[in-house]
N, C-alpha and C positions, 0 to 999 in steps of 0.2 A: 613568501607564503607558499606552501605547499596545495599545489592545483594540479586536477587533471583534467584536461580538455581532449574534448573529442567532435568531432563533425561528423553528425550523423547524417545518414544517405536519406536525401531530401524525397519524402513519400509523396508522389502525383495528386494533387487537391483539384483537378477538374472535374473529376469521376472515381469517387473509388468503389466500384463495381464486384470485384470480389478482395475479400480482407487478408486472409489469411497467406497469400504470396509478397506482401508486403514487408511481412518479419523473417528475419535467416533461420533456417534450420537452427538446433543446436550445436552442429559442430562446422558453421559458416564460419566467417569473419568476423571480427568484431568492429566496431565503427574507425576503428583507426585502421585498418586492415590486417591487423595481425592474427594468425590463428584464435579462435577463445576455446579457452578453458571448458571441458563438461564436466563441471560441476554434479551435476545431478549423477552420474556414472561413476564417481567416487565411492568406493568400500566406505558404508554406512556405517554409523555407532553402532556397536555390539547391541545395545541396552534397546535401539531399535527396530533390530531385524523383523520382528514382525510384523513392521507396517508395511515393510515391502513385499511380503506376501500373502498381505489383506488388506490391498489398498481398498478407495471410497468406489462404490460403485460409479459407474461409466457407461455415457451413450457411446452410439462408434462417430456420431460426427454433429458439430453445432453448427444449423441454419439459422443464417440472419433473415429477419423479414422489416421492410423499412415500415414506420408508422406513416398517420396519414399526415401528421405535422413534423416533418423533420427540420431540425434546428440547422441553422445553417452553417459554414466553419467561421468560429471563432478567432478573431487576434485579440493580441495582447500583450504584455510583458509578464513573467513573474517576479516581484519585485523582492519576496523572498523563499524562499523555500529550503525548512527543514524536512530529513526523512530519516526518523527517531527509530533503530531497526532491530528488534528482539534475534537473536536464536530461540527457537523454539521445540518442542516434542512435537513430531511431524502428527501424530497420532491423534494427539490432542489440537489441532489447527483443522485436522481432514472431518469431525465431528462440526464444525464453524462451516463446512461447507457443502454445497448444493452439488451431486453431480450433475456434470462430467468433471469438475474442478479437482484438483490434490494437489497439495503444496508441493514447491519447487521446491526440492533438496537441495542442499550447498554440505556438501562431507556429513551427511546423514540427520544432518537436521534441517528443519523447516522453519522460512524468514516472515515473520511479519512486525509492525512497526507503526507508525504515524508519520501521517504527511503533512506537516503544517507550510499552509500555505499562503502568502498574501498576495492578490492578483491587482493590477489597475491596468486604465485604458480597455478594458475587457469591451469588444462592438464585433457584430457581424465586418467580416473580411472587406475592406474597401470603404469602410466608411470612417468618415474622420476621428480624431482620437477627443475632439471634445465629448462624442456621445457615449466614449469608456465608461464603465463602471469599475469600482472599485472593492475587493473583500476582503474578511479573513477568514479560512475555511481553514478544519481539521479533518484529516480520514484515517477511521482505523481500517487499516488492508493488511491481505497476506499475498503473499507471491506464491502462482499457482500455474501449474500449465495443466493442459489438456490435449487430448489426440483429435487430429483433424486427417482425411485422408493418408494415415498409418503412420502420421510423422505427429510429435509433441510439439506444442505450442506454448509461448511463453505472454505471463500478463502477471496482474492482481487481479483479487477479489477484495472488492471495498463493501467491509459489515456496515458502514456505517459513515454519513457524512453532518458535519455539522458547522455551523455558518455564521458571520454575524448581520448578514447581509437577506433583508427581508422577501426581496426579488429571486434569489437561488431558495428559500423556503415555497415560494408561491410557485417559483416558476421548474423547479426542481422534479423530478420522475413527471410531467407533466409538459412542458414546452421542450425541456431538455436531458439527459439521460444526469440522473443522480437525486434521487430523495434527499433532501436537507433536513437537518433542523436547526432551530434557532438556538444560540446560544450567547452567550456573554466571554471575551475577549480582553484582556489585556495584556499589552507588549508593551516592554524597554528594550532598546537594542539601542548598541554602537557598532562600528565598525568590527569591533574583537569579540564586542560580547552581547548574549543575546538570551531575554526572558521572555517567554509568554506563559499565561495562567489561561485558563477556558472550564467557564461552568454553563452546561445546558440546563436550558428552562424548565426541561422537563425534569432534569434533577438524574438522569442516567448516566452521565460522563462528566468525568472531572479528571481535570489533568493541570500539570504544572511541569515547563523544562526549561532550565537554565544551562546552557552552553556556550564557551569559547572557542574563538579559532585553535587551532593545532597546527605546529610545525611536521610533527611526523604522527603515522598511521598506528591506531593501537595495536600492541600486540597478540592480542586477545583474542582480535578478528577471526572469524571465519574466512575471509579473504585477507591474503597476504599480503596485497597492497592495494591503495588507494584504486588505482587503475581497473582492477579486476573488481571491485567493489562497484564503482562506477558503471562499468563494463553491463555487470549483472541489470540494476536498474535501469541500464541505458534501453537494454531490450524488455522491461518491464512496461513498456511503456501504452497499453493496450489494459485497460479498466474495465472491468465487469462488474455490476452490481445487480440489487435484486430492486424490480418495479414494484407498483404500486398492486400489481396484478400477480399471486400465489404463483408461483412455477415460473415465470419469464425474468432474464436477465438482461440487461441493454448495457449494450456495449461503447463506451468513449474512448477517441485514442487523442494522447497527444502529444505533438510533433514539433519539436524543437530540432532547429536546423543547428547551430551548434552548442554540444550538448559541455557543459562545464561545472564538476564538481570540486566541493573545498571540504578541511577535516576539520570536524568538532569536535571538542573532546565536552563527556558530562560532568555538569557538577551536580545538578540534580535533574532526576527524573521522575516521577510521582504520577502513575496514570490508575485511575479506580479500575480501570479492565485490565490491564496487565498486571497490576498489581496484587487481585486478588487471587488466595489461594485454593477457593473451589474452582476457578476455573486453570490457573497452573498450578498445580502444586510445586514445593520446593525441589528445586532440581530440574524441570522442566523447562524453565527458562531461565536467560541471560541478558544484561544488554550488551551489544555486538558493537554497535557503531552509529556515528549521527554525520550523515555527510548533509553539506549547505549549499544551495546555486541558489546566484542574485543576478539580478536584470537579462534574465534570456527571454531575448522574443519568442513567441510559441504560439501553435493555435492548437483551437480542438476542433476534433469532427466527431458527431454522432454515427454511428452506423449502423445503428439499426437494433432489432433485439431479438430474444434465440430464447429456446422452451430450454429450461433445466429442471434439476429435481428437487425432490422435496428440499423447503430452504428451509431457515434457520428465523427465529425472531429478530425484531431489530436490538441492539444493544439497551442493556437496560430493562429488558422483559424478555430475549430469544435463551432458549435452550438449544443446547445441539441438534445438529440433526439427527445425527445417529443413538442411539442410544451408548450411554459410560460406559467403557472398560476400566479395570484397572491400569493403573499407568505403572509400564514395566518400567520405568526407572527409578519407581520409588513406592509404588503399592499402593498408591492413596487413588481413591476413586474418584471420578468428576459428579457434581450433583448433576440428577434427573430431572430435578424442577427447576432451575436454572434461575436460582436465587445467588445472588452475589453474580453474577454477569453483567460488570457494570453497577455503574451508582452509586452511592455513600458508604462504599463498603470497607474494610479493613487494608490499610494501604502499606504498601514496603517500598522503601524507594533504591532505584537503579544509580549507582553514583560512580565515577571511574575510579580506581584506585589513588591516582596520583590528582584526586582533584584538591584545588591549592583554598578556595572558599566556598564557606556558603552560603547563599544571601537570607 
């Protein structure tokens, strides 16, 4: 089976005092040591050079401030983990977001996706694994960096997290960094192949994805092989969301010590927010790629949270921040009132070319 493993350089959990020296440059190493790729420095798509010279407004630098309850680092396992990953129109992603944030470019488009996630044993650090909890969580995120002392920074921004686990709703932007909501879950999986369906309660998100293992790497990618693919989210690994409080994001990172990705290939994918066409029109978006990691230990650690700007609704009721442009790759406007973002709305679904069924 075609895997990419990587060991990533084990971040100091006694103290982590300041953040941002933590993560490499963009033209550092990469976890295996090899030069990486920048990406983001690549001769952009023709169709949109304007984003690059009107990006999203920007502060010059994000302060963390720690709360008066902060959650302590978590262990665990991830017992599965897909990350479902559009290409996108960087143009239409930087509207989704709060500055200082703008999507991380990959050859002049902008990445965002779903993390579907199942965690057990989840307990503060040191404590036995009977008192683990167990979820299944979904996040829609985009991959974003930001400037810190004159240098760009790499993470996600997560619009939105949703859970079947009543403790991450209660205990969610509140005990610990991440707004939840509750939602309804179900999975089939084997060893080669794997479904899950997710409808929230509130009736905002609805998704459906069915995937297989894969011998080799789609050609379609924006990344030309698995490795570089991996590479990318290995240093994505620092999550920004927005709190419960208008302006403030709070920032989770989490740190798996050896990082190990696999290829899926779709058979179907079916999401009411990626799917709809007020918010991407045709042309705008793609699916790109579904990598899979199963059983890696990991923890999280909260760090604190940082003033951003004006943000965006939650999925299901947010309109952009900024106000619509026409989308130069195809003329169609984004709506103002930010109906169809999310929810019951008209669906298209994402399928690989070479997919063999469908369930």
């Amino acid at each position: 089976m075609h895997e990419c493993n990587r060991v990533v350089p084990e971040i100091g959990t006694k103290a982590l005092p300041t953040l941002f020296p933590l993560f490499p440059k963009p033209n550092s190493s990469s976890p295996n040591g090899r030069p990486r790729e920048n990406h983001s420095q690549e001769t952009p798509n023709p169709s949109f050079s304007r984003y690059a010279m009107n990006n999203a407004p920007s502060i010059p630098q994000i302060t963390l401030t720690s709360p008066w309850l902060q959650m302590p680092p978590m262990h665990g396992i991830i017992d599965r983990r897909m990350l479902v990953n559009f290409r996108c129109a960087p143009e239409i992603l930087a509207r989704w977001l709060p500055p200082p944030f703008r999507p991380r470019l990959v050859r002049g488009w902008g990445l965002a996706g779903l993390c579907l996630i199942r965690l057990r044993n989840i307990r503060p650090r040191g404590w036995p694994s009977r008192f683990g909890v167990a979820s299944e969580n979904a996040a829609h995120r985009i991959a974003v960096e930001w400037d810190e002392e004159g240098e760009p920074r790499q993470g996600v921004f997560v619009l939105r997290r949703d859970t079947n686990s009543r403790w991450n709703v209660l205990g969610g932007g509140r005990l610990f960094p991440g707004v939840h909501h509750q939602a309804q879950f179900k999975v089939w999986e084997t060893s080669e192949r794997f479904k899950l369906t997710l409808r929230s309660e509130d009736k905002a998100v609805r998704l459906r994805v069915v995937a297989r293992r894969a011998e080799t790497w789609p050609a379609h990618s924006l990344f030309p092989t698995l490795a570089e693919a991996s590479d990318f989210f290995a240093n994505g690994r620092l999550g920004w969301s927005e709190t419960h409080k208008p302006g403030q994001a709070e920032a989770l990172l989490l740190q798996v010590e050896h990082w190990a990705a696999d290829t899926l290939i779709a058979e179907r994918v079916e999401s009411s927010f990626f799917d709809d066409p007020t918010v991407f029109p045709p042309g705008s978006i793609a699916l790109d790629n579904i990598l899979l990691q199963r059983g890696l230990e990991h923890e999280w650690h909260a760090l604190g949270c940082a003033e951003c700007g004006p943000s965006a609704h939650r999925l299901g009721t947010m309109r952009p921040s900024h106000e619509p442009d026409p989308h130069p790759a195809c003329g169609h406007p984004l709506p103002s009132d930010g109906r169809g973002a999310g929810g019951e709305g008209t669906s298209r679904r994402f399928a690989c070319e070479n997919s063999l069924s469908k369930p």
